[in-house]
N, C-alpha and C positions, 0 to 999 in steps of 0.2 A: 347636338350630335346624337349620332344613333347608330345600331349595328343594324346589318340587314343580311341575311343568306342566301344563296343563289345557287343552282346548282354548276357545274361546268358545263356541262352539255346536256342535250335531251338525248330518249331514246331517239326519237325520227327526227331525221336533220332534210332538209333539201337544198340544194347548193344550185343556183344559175351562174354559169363558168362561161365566158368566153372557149370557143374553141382550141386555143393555146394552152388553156390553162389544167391544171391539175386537178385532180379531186382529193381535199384537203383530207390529211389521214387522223382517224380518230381511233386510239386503242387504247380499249377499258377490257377491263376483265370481261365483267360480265353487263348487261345493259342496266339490273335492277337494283348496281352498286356503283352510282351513280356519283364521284365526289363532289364534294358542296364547300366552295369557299364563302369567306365572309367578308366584309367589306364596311367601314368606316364612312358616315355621310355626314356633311356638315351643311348646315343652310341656317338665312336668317333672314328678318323679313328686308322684301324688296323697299329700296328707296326711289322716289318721284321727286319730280324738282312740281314748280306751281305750275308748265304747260302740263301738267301730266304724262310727262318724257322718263321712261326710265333710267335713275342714276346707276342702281346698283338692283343685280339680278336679284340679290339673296344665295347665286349658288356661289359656295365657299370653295368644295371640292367631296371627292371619293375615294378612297382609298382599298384596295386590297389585301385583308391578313394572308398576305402569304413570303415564301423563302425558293429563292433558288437554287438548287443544289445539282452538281452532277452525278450523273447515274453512276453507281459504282460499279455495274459490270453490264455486261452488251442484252439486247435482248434481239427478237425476231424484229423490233419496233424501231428500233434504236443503238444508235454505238453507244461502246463505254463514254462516260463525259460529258453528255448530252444534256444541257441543262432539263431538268426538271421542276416542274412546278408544285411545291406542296404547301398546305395550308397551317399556320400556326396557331397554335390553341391561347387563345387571348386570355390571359388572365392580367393582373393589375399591372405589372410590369410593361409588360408587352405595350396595354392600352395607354400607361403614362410614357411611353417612348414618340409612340404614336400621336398622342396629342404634343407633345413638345418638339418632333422632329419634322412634324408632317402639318399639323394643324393649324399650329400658331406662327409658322411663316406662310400659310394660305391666307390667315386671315389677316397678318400684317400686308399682304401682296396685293389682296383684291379689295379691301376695306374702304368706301366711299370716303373720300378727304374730306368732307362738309365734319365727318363726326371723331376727325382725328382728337386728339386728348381725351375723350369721352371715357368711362368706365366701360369694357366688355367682360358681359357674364358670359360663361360658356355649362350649356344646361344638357346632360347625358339624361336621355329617354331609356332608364332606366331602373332596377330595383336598388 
């Protein structure tokens, strides 16, 4: 498993719209305060049977550190209540919530049955 950070948006977006459609609204402050969530990756190696057919991709899943809350009061963007999207600051808690609530029924779910009872380690790419 590993973290990985992303930002939410670029400064220059282009959007191809059907003519029905809307132009997706984006409001940041400013462009050069750009927020950046982080996000939970799991993978392990892919499994082959002997035609060389894949069993098992290797992808476990992705997760996003974030919370959503409603806005507490109205703005130019938005009504009061409007969920919002904000990033939580991962520290151990957080991350063992995350590997037990989110991880380890992925890997129960997607888990090739040839290696059912087998011992899984689970190895964090980190310090």
């Amino acid at each position: 498993i590993d973290e990985k950070w992303f930002y939410m948006t670029k400064k220059d977006r282009n959007y191809y719209l059907l003519p029905e459609e809307y132009v997706p609204i984006r409001s940041i402050q400013n462009k050069n305060c750009i927020g950046k969530v982080i996000f939970l990756t799991a993978v392990a190696r892919p499994r082959f049977n002997n035609a060389g057919n894949s069993i098992f991709s290797g992808k476990i899943g992705i997760w996003p550190f974030v919370k959503e809350i409603p806005a507490a009061r109205r703005s130019d963007n938005r009504p009061k209540g409007t969920l919002d999207i904000n990033s939580i600051k991962v520290n151990r808690d957080v991350m063992r919530e995350f590997i037990i609530e989110k991880l380890l029924p992925a890997i129960v779910a997607s888990w090739p049955t040839d290696d059912v009872g087998q011992t899984i380690l689970i190895q964090q790419d980190n310090a």
